[in-house]
C-alpha positions as CSV (number, residue, x, y, z in Angstrom):
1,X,115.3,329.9,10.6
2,X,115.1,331.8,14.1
3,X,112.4,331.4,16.5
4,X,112.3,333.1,19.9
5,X,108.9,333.1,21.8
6,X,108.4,335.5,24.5
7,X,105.2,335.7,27.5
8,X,103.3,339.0,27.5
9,X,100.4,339.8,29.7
10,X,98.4,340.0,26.5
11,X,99.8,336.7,25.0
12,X,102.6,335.7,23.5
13,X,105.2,337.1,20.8
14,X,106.9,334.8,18.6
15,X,110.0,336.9,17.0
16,X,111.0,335.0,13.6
17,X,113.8,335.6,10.9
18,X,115.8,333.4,8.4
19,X,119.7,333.5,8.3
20,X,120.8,332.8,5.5
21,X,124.1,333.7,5.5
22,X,124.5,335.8,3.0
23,X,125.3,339.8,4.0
24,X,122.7,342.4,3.0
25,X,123.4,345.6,2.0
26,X,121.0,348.4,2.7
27,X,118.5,348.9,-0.6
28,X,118.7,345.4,-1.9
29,X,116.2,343.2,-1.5
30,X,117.0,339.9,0.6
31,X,116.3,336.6,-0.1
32,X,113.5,335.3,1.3
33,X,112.1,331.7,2.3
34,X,108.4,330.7,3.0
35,X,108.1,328.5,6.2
36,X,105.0,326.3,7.5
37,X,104.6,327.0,11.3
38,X,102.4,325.0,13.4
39,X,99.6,327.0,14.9
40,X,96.9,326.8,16.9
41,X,95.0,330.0,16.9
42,X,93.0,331.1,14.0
43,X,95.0,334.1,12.7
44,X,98.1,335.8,13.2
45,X,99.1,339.3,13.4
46,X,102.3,339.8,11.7
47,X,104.4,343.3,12.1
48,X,107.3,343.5,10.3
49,X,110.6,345.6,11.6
50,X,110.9,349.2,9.7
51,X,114.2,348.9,7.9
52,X,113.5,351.5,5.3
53,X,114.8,355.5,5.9
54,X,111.7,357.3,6.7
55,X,109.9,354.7,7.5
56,X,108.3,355.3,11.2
57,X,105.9,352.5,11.5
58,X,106.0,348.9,10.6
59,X,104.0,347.2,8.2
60,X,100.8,345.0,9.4
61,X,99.5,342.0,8.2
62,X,96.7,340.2,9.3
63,X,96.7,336.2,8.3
64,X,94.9,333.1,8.8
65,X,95.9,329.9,9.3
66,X,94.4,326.7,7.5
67,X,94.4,323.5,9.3
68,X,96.8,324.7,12.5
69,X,99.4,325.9,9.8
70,X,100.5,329.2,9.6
71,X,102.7,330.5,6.4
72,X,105.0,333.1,6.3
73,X,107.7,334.7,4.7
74,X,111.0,335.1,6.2
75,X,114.2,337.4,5.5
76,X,117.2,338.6,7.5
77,X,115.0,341.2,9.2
78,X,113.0,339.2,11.6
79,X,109.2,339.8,11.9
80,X,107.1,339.8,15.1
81,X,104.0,337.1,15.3
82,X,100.9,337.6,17.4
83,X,97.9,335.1,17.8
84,X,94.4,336.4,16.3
85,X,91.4,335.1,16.8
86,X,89.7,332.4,18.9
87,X,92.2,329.1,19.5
């Protein structure tokens, strides 16, 4: 697992993927693993990257956290974290 976080003016970015490995191909589904992150806000924005054709826009999530963990999934394509929420 890949972890990179980054300083914005409006908070921080965490960018987050799993390697596995393995090579991808485009239209199959990858592998993925579920992770525990520590975290200290209440919620988490999570935006995935686009990787399918037509796809403009990237998919969403809202989450919360229970007792400063954060879950997620993780493939290849790695997903962008936000803090939500009061801290």
């Amino acid at each position: 697992v890949w972890a990179y976080r980054f300083e914005r003016p409006q908070g921080p970015v965490w960018v987050v993927w799993n390697e596995d490995g393995s090579l991808h191909l485009p239209g199959r589904p990858a592998t993925k693993v579920w992770v525990r992150l520590p975290w200290q806000a209440a919620g988490a924005q999570i935006t995935d990257t686009p990787t399918l054709p037509g796809q403009s826009l990237p998919e969403r999530i809202s989450q919360s956290t229970r007792e400063h963990t954060l879950s997620v999934a993780l493939g290849a394509t790695p997903v962008f974290i936000e803090e939500a929420g009061a801290k």
